[in-house]
C-alpha positions as CSV (number, residue, x, y, z in Angstrom):
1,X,1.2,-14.5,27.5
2,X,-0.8,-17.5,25.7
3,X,-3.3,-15.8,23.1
4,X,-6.4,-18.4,22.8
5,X,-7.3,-17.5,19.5
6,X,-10.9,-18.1,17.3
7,X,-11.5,-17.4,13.4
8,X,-14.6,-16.9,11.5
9,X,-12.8,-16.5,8.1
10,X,-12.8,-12.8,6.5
11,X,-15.4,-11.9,9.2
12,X,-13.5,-11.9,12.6
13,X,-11.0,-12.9,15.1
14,X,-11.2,-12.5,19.0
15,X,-8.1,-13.1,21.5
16,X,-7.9,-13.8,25.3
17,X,-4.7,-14.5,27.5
18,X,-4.9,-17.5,29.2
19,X,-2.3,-17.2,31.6
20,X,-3.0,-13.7,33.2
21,X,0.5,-12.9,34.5
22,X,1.1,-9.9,33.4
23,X,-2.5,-8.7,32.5
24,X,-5.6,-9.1,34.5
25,X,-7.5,-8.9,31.9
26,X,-5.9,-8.9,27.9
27,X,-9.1,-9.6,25.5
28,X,-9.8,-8.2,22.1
29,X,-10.9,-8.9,18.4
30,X,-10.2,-7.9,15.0
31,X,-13.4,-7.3,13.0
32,X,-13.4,-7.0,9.1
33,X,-15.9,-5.2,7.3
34,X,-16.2,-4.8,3.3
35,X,-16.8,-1.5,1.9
36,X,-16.3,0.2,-1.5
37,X,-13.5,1.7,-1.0
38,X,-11.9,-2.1,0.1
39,X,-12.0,-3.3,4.2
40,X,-12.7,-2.0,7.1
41,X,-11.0,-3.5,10.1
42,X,-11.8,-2.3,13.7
43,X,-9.5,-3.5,16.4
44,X,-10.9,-4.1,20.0
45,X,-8.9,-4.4,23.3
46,X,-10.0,-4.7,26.8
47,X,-7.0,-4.7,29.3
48,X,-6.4,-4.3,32.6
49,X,-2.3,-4.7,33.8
50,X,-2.1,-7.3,36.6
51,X,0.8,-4.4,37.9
52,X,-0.5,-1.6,40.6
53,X,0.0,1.4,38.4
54,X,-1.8,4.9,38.2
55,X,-4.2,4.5,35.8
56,X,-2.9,7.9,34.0
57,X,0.6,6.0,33.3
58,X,-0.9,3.1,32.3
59,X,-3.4,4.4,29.8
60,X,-0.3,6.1,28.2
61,X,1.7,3.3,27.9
62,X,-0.7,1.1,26.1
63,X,-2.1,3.8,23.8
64,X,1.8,4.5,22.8
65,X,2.1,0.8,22.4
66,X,-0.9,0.2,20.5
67,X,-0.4,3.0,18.3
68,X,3.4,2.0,17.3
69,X,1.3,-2.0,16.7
70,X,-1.1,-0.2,14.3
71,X,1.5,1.4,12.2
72,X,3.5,-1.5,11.7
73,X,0.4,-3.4,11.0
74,X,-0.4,-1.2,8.1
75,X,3.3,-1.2,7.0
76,X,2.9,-4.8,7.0
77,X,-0.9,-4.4,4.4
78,X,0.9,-1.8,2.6
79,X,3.8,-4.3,1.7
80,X,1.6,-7.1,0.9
81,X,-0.4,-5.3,-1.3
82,X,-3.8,-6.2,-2.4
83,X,-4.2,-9.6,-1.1
């Protein structure tokens, strides 16, 4: 996987696989929002596996994959602290 990657600096970032091997379709974005409480950040991801898979298995192994991501991306905010 290549990620082509775009910033707009504490506002958003939004990701697309370029070489489509193993996914069909792998796009997404990270979106930042201020609040009073500190950030908001919604994650967005459209994928579609390039593999012929029932659609039940494959929906469970990208929500356990993204779910182990988002934990280790908030270990990884917790560590840093308030940056």
């Amino acid at each position: 996987m290549i990620l082509a990657v775009h910033e707009t600096p504490y506002e958003k970032i939004t990701f697309e696989d370029r070489l489509r091997r193993d996914f069909e379709l792998y796009e997404g974005s990270w979106t930042l929002q201020k609040s009073d409480g500190g950030v908001w950040i919604n994650y967005k991801l459209k994928v579609r596996s390039a593999l012929l898979r029932p659609a039940f298995l494959e929906r469970g192994i990208l929500e356990g994959s993204i779910s182990a991501f988002m934990r280790e991306v908030r270990k990884e905010i917790v560590r840093r602290g308030n940056i």
